[in-house]
C-alpha positions, 0 to 999 in steps of 0.5 A: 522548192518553196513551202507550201501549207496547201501541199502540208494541208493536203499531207495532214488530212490523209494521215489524220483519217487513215491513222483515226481509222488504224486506231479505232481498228485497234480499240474495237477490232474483233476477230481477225482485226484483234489478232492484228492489234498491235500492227494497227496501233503501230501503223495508226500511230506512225500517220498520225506522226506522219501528219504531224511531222508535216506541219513542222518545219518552215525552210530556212526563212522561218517558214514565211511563204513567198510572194509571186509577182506578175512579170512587167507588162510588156509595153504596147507600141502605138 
């Protein structure tokens, strides 16, 4: 399957606003969110790294994107 920055694109986004939100739990939880610090501090880190882990890479052509063509039109006959 080919590498595509949409479907990378569309993997960071979700991570980065679900880990944001893991850790600001975290930095500013009170009562019940704070006995579960640790836990969002883990979970938000792991998105985070998740997303990042994404956009890593390319395949084994060094992450150039491939080009579609259109097949040849058929010829009319007259």
């Amino acid at each position: 399957m080919a590498d595509n920055r949409v479907a990378r694109g569309i993997v960071l986004v979700p991570c980065l606003l679900l880990g944001g939100a893991f850790l600001a739990t975290a930095a500013w939880g009170q009562g019940a969110a704070a006995e579960n610090r640790t836990l969002a501090i883990g979970i938000g880190a792991g998105l985070l790294l998740a997303g990042w882990l994404s956009q890593l890479g390319g395949g084994p052509d060094g992450g150039s994107e491939t080009s579609v063509t259109k097949p040849d039109e058929p010829k009319s006959s007259p």
